[in-house]
mmCIF file as gemmi writes it, N, C-alpha and C atoms, coordinates in Angstrom:
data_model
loop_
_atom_site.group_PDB
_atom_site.id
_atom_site.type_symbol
_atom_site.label_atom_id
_atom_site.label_alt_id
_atom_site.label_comp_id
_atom_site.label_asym_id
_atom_site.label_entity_id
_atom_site.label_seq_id
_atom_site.pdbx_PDB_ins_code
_atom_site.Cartn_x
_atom_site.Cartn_y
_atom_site.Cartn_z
_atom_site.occupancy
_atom_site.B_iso_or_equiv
_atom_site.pdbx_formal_charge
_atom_site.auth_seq_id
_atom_site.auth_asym_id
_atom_site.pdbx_PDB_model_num
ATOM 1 N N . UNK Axp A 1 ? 10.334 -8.092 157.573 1 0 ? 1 A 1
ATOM 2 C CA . UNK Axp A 1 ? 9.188 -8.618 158.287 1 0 ? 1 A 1
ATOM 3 C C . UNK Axp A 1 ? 8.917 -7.756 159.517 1 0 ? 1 A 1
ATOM 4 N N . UNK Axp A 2 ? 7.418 -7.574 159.657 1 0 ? 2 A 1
ATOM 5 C CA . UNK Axp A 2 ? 7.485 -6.629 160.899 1 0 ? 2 A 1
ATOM 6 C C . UNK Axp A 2 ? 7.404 -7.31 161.954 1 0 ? 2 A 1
ATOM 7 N N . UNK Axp A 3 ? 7.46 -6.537 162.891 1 0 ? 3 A 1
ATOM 8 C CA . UNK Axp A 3 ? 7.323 -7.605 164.648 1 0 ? 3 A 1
ATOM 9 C C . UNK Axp A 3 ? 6.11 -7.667 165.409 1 0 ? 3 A 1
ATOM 10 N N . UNK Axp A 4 ? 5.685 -8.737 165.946 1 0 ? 4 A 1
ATOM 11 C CA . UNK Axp A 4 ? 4.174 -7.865 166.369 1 0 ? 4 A 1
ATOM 12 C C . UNK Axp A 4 ? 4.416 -7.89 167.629 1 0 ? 4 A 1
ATOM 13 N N . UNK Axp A 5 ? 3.145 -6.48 167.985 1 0 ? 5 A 1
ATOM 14 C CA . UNK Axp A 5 ? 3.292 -6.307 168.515 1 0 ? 5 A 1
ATOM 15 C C . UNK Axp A 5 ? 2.313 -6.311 170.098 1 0 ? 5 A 1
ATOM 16 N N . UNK Axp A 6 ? 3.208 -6.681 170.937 1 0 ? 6 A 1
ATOM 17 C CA . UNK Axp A 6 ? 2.663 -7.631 172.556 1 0 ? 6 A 1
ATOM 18 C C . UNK Axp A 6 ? 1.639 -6.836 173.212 1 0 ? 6 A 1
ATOM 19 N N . UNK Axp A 7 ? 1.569 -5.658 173.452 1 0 ? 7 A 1
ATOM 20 C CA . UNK Axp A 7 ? 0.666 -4.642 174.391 1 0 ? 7 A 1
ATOM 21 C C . UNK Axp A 7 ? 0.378 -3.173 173.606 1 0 ? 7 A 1
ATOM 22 N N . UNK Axp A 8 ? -0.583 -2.514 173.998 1 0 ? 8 A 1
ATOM 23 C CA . UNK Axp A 8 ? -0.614 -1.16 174.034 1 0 ? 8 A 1
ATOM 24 C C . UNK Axp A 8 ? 0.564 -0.398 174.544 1 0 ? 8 A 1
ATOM 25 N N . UNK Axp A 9 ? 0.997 -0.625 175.123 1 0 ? 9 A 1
ATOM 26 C CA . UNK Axp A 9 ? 2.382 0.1 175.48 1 0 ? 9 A 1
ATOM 27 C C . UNK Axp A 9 ? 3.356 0.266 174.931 1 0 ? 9 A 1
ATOM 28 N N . UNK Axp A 10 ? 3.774 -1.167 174.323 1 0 ? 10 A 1
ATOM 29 C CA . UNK Axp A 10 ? 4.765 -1.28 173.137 1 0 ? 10 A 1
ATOM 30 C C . UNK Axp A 10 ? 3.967 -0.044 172.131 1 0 ? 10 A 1
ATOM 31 N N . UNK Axp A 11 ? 3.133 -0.469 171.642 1 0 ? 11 A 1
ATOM 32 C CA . UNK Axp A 11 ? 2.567 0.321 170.602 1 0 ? 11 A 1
ATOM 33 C C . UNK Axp A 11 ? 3.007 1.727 170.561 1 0 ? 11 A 1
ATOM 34 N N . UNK Axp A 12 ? 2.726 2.226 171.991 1 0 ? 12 A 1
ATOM 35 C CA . UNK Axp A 12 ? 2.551 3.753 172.46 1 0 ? 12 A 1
ATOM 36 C C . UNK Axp A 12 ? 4.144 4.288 172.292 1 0 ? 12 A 1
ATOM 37 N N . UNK Axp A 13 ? 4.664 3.398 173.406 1 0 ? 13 A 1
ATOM 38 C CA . UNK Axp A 13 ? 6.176 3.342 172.853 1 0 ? 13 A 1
ATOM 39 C C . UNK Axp A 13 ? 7.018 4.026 171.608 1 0 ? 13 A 1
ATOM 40 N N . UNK Axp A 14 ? 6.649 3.175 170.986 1 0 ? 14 A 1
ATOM 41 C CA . UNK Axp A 14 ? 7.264 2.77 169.489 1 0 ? 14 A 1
ATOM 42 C C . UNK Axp A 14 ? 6.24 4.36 168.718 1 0 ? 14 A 1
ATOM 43 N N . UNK Axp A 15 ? 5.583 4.672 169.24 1 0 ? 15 A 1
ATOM 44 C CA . UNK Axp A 15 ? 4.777 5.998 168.004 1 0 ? 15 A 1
ATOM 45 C C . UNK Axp A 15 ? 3.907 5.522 167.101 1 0 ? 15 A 1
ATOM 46 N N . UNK Axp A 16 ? 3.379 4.56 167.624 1 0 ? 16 A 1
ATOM 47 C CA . UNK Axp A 16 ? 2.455 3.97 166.341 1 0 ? 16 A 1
ATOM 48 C C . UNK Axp A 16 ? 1.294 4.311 166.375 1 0 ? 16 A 1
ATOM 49 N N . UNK Axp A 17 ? 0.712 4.101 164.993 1 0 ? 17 A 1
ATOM 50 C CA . UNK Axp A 17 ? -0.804 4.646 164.733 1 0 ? 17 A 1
ATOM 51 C C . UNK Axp A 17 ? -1.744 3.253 164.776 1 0 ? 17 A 1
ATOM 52 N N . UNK Axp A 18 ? -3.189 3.308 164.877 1 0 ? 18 A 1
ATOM 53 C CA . UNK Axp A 18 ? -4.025 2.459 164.818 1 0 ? 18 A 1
ATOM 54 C C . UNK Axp A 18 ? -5.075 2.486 163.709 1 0 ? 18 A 1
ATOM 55 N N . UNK Axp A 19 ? -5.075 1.508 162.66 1 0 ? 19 A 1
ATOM 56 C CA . UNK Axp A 19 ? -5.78 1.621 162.281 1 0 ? 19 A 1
ATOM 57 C C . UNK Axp A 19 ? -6.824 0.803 162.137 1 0 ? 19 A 1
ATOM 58 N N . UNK Axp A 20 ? -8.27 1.394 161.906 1 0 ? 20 A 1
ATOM 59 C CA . UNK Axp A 20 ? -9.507 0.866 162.234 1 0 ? 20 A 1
ATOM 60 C C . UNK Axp A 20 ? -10.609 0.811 161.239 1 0 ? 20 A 1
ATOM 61 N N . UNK Axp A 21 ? -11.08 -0.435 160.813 1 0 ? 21 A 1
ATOM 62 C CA . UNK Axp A 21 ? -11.72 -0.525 159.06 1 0 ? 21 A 1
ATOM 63 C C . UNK Axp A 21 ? -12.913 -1.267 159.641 1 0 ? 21 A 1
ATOM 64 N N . UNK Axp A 22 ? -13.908 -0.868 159.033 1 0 ? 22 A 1
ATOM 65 C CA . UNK Axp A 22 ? -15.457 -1.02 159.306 1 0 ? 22 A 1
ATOM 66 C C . UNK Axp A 22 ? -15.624 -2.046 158.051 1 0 ? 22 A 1
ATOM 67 N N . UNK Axp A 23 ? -16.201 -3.341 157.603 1 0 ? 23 A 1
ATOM 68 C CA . UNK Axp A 23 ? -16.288 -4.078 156.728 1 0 ? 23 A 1
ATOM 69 C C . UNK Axp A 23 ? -18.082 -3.647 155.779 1 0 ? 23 A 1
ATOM 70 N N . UNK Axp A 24 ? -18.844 -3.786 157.135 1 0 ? 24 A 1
ATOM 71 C CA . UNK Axp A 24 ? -20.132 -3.344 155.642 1 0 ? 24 A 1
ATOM 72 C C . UNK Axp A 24 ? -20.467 -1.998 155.511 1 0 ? 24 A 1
ATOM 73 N N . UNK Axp A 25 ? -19.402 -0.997 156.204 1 0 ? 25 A 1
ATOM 74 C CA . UNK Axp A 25 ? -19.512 0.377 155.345 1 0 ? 25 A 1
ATOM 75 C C . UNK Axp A 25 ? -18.294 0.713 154.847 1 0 ? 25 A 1
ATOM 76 N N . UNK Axp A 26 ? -17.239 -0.174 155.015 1 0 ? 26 A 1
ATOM 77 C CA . UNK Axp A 26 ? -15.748 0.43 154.094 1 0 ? 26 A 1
ATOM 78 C C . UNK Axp A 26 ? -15.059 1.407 154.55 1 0 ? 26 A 1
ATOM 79 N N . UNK Axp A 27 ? -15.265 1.546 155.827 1 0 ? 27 A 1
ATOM 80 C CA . UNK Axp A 27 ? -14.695 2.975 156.312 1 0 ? 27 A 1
ATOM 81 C C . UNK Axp A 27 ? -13.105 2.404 156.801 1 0 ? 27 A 1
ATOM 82 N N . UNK Axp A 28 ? -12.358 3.54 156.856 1 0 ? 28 A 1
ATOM 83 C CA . UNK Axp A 28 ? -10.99 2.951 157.55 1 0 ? 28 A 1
ATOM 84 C C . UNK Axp A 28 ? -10.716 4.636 158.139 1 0 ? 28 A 1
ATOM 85 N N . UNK Axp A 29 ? -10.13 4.487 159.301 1 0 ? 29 A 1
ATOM 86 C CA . UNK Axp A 29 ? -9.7 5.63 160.172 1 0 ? 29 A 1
ATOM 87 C C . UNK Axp A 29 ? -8.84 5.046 160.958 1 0 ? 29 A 1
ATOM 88 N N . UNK Axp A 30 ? -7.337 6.321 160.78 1 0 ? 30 A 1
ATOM 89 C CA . UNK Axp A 30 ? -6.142 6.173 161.571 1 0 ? 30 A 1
ATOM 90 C C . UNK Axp A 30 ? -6.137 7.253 162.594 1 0 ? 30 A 1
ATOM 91 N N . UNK Axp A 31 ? -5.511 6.734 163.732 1 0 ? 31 A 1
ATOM 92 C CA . UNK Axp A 31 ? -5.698 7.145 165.254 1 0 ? 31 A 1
ATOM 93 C C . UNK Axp A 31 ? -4.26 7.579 165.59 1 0 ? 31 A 1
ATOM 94 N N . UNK Axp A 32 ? -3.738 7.934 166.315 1 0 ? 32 A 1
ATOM 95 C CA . UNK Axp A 32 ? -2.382 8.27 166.857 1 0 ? 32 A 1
ATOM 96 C C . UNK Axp A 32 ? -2.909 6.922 168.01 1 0 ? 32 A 1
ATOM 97 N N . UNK Axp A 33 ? -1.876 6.093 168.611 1 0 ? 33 A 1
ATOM 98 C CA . UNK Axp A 33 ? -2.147 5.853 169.589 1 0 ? 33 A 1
ATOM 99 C C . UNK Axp A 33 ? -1.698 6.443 171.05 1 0 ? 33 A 1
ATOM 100 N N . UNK Axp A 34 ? -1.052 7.734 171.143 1 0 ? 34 A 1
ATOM 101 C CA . UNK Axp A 34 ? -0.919 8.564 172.288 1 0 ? 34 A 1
ATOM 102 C C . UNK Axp A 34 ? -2.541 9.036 172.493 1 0 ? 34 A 1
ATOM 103 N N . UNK Axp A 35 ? -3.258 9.057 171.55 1 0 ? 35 A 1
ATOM 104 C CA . UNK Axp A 35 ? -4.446 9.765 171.872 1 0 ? 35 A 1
ATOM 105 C C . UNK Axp A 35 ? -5.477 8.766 172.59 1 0 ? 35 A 1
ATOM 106 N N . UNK Axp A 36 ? -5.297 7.942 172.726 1 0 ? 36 A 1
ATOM 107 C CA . UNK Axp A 36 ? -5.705 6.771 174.011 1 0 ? 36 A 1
ATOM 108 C C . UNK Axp A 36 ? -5.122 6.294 175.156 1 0 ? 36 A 1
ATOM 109 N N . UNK Axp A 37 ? -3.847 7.178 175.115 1 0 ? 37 A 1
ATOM 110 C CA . UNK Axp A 37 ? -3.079 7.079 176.35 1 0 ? 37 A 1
ATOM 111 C C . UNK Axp A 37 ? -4.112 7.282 177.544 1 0 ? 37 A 1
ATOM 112 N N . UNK Axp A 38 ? -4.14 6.656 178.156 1 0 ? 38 A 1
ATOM 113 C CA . UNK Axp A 38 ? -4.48 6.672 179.833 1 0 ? 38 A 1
ATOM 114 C C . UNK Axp A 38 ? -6.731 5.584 179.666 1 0 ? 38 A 1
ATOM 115 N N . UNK Axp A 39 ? -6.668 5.582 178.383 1 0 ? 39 A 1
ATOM 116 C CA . UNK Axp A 39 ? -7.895 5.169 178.185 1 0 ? 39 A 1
ATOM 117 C C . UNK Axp A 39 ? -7.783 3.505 177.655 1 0 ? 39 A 1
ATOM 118 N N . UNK Axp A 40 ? -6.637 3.477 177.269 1 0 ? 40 A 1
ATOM 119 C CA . UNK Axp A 40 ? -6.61 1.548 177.113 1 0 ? 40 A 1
ATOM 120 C C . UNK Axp A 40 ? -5.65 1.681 178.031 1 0 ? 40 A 1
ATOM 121 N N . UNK Axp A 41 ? -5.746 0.254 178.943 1 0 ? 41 A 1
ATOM 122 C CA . UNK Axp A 41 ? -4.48 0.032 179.42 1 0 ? 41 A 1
ATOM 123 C C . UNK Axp A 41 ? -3.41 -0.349 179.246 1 0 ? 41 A 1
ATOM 124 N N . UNK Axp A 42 ? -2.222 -0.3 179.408 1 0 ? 42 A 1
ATOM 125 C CA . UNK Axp A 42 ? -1.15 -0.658 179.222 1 0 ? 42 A 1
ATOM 126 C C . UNK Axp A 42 ? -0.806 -1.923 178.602 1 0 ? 42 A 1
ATOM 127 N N . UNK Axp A 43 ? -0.95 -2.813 179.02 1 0 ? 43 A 1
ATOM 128 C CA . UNK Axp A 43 ? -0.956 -4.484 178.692 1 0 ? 43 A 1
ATOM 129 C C . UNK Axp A 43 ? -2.007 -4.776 178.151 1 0 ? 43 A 1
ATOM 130 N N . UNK Axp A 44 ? -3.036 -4.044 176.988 1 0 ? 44 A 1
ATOM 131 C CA . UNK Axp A 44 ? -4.011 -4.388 176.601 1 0 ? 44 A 1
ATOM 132 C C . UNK Axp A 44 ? -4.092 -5.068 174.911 1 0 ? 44 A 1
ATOM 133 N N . UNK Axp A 45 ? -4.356 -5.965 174.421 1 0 ? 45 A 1
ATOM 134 C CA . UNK Axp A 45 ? -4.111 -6.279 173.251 1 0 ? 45 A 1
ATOM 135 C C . UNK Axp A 45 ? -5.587 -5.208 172.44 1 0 ? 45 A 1
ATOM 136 N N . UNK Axp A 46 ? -5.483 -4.591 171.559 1 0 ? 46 A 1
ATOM 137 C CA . UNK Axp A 46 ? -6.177 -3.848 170.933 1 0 ? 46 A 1
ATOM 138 C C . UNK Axp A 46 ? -7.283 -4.44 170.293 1 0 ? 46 A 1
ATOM 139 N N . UNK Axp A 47 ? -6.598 -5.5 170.041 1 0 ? 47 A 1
ATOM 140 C CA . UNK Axp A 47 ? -8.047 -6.451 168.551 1 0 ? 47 A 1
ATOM 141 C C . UNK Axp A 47 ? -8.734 -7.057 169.728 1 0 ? 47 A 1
ATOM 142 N N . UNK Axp A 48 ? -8.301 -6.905 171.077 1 0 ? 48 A 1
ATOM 143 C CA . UNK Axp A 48 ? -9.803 -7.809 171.832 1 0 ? 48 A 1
ATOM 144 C C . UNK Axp A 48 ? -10.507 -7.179 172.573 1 0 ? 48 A 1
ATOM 145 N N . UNK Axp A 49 ? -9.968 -5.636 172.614 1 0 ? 49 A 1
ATOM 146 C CA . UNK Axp A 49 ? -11.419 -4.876 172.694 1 0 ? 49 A 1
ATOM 147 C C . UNK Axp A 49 ? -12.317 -4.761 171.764 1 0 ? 49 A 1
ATOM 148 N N . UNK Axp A 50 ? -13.315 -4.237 172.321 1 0 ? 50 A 1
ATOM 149 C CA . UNK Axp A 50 ? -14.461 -3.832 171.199 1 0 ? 50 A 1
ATOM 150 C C . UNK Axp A 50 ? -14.6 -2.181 170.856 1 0 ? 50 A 1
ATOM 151 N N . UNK Axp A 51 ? -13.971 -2.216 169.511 1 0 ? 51 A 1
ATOM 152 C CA . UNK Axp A 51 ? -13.952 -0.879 168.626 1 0 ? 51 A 1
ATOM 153 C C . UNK Axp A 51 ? -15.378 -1.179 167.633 1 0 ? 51 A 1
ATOM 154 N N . UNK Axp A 52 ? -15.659 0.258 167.412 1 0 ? 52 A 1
ATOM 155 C CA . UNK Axp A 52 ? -17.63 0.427 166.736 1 0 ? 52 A 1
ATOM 156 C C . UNK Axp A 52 ? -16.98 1.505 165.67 1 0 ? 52 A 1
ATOM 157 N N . UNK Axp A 53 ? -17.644 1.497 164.886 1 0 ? 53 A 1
ATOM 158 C CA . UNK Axp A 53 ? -17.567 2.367 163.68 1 0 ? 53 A 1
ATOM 159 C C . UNK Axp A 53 ? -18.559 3.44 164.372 1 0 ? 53 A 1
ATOM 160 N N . UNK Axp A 54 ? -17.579 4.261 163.977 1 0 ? 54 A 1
ATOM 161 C CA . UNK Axp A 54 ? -18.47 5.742 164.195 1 0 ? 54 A 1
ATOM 162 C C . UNK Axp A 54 ? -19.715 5.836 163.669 1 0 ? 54 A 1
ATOM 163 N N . UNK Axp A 55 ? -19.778 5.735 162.249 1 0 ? 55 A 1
ATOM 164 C CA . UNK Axp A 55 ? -20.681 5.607 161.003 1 0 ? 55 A 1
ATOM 165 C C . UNK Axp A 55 ? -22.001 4.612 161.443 1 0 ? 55 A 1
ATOM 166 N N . UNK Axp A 56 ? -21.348 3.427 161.196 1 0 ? 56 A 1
ATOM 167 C CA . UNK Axp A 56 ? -23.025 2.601 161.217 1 0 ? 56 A 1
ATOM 168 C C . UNK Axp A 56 ? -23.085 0.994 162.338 1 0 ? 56 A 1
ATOM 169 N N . UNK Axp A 57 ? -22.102 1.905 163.051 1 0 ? 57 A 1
ATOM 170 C CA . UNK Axp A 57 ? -22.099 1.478 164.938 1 0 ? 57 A 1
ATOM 171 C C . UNK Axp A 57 ? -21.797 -0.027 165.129 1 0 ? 57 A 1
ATOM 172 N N . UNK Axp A 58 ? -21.245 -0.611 163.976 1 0 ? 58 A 1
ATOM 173 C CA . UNK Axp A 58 ? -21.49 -2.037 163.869 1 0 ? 58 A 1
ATOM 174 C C . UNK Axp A 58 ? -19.973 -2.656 164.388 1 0 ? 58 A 1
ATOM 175 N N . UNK Axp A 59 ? -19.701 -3.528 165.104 1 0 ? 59 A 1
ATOM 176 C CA . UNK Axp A 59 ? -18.542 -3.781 165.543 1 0 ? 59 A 1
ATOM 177 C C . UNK Axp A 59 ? -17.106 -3.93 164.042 1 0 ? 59 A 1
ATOM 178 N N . UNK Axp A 60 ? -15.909 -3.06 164.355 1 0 ? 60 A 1
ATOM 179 C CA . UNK Axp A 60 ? -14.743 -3.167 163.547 1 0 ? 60 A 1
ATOM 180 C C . UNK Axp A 60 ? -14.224 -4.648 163.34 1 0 ? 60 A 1
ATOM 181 N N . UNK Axp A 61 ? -13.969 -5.352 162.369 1 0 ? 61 A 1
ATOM 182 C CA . UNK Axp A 61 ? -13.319 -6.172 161.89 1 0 ? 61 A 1
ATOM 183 C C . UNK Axp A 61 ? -11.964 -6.167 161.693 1 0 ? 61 A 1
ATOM 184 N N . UNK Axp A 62 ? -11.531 -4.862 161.597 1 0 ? 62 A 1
ATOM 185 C CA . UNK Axp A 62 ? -10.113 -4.832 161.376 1 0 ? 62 A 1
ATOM 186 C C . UNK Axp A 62 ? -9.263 -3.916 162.275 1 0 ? 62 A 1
ATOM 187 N N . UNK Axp A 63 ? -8.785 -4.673 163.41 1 0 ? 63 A 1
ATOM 188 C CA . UNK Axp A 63 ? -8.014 -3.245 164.227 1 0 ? 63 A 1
ATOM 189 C C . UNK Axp A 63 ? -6.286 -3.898 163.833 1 0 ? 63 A 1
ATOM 190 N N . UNK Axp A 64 ? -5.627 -2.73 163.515 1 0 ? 64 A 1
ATOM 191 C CA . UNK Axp A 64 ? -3.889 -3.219 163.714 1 0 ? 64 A 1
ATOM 192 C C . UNK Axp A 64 ? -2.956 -1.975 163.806 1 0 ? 64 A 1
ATOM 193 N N . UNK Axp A 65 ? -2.203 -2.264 164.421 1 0 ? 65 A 1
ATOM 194 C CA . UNK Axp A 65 ? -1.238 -0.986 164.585 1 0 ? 65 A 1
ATOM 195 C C . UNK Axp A 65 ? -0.672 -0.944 163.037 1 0 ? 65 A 1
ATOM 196 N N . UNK Axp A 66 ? -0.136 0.507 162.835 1 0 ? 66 A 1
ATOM 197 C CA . UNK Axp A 66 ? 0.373 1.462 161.816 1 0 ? 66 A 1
ATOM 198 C C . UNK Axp A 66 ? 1.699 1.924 162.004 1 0 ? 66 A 1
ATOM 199 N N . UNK Axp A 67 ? 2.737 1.878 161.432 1 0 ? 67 A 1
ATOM 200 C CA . UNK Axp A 67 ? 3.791 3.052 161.114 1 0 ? 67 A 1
ATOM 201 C C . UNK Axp A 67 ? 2.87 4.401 160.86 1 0 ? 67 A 1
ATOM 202 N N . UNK Axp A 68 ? 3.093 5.363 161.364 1 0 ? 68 A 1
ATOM 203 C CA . UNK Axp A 68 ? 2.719 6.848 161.096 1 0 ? 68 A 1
ATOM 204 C C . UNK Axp A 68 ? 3.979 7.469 160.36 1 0 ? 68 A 1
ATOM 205 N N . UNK Axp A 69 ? 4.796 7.22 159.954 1 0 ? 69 A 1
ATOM 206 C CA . UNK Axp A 69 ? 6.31 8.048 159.863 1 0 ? 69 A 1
ATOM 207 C C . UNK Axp A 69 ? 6.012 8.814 158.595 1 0 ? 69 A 1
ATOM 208 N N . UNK Axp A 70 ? 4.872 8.457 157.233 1 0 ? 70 A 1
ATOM 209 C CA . UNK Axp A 70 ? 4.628 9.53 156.83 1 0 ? 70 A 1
ATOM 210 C C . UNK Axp A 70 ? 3.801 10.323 156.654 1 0 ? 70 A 1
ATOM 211 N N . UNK Axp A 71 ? 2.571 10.073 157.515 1 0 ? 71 A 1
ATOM 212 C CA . UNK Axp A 71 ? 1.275 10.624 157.489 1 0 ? 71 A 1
ATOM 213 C C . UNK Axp A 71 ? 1.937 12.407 158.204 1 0 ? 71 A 1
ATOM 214 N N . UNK Axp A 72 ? 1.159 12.986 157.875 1 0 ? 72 A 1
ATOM 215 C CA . UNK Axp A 72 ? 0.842 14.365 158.34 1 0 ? 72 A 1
ATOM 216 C C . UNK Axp A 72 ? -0.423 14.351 159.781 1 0 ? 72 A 1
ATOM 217 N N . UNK Axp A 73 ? 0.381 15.256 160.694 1 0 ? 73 A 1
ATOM 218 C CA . UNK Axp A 73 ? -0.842 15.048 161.652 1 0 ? 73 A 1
ATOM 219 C C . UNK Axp A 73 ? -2.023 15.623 161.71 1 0 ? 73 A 1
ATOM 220 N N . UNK Axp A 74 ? -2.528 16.689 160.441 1 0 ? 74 A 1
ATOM 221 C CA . UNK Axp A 74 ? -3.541 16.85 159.949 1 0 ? 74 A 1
ATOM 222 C C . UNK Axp A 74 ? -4.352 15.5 159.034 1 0 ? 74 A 1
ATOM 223 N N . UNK Axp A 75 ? -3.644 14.631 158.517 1 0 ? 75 A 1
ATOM 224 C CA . UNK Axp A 75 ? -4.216 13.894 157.971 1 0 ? 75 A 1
ATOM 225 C C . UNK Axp A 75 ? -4.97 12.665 158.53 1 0 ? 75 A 1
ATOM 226 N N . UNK Axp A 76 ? -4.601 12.598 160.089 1 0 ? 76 A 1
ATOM 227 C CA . UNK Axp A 76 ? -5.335 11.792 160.781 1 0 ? 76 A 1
ATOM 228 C C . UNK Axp A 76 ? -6.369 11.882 161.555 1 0 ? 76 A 1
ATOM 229 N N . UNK Axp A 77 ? -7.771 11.018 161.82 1 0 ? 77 A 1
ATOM 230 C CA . UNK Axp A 77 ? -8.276 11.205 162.658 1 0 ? 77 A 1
ATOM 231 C C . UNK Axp A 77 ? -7.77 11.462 164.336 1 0 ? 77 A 1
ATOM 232 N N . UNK Axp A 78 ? -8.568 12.256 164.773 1 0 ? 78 A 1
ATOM 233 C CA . UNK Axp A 78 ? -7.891 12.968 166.076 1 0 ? 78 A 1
ATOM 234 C C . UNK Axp A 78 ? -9.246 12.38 166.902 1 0 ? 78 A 1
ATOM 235 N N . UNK Axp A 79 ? -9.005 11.07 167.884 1 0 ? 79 A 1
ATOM 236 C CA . UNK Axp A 79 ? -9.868 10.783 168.536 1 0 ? 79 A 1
ATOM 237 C C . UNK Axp A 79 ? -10.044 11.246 170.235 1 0 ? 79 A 1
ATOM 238 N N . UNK Axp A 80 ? -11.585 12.002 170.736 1 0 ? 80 A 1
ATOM 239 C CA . UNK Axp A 80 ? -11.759 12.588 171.773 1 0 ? 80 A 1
ATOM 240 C C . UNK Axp A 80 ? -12.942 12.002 172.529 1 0 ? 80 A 1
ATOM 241 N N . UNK Axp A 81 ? -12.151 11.776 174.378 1 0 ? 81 A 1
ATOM 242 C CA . UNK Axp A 81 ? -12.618 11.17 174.683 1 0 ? 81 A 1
ATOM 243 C C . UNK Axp A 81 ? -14.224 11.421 175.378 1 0 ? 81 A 1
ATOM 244 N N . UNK Axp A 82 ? -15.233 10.67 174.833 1 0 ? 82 A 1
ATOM 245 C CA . UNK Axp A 82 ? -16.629 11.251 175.264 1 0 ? 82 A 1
ATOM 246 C C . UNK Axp A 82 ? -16.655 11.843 176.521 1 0 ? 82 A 1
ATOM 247 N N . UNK Axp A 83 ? -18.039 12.775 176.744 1 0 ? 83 A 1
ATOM 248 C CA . UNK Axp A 83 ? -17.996 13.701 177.84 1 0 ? 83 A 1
ATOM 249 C C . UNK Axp A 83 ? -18.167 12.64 179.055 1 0 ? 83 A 1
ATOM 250 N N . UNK Axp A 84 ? -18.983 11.99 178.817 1 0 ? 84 A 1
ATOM 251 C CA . UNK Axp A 84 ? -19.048 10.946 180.304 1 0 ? 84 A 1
ATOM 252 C C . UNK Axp A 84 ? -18.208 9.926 180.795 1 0 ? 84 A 1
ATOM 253 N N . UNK Axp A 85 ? -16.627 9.922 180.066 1 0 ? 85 A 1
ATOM 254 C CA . UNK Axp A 85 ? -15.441 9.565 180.184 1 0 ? 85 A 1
ATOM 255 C C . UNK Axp A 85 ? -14.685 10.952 180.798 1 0 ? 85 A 1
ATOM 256 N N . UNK Axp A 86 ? -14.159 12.305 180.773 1 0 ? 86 A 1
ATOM 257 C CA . UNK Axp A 86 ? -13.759 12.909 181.133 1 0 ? 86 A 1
ATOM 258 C C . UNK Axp A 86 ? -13.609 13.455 182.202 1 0 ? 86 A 1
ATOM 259 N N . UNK Axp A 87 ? -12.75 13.875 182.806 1 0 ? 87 A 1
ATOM 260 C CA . UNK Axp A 87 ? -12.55 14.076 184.536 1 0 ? 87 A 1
ATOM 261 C C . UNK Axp A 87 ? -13.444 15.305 184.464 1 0 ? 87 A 1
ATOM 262 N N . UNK Axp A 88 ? -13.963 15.008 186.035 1 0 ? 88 A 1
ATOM 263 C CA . UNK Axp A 88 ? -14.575 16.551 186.458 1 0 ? 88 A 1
ATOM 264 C C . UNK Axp A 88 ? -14.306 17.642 186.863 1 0 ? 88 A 1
């Protein structure tokens, strides 16, 4: 049985991936969650932000953390943070 899990931090912690499934276009995309380091906060539960499908912008239905242990890190989406988020 897995454990769930309490914060973004744990998550980050532990090496886990996120994954994120769009319901009326079927899309699913896995995230590293280091690659949101410093952009969610720490103590943040993931499913109660609001994640958008890239595709057809409509709010995600399905957010949950991932084991990554056998994905390839080419095989994942590599998420970057928009320009009007980035330091100057």
């Amino acid at each position: 049985m897995v454990q769930a899990i309490r914060s973004f931090e744990e998550g980050l912690r532990k090496g886990l991936g996120l994954v994120i499934r769009c319901d009326p276009c079927n899309a699913r995309t896995i995230y590293r969650c280091i690659d949101f380091q410093g952009f969610i906060a720490p103590g943040a539960d993931i499913e109660a932000l609001n994640w958008r499908c890239s595709g057809c912008r409509t709010r995600a239905a399905y957010v949950r953390y991932t084991l990554l242990g056998d994905w390839e890190r080419e095989s994942l989406a590599q998420w970057k943070a928009p320009k009007w988020m980035q330091p100057r």
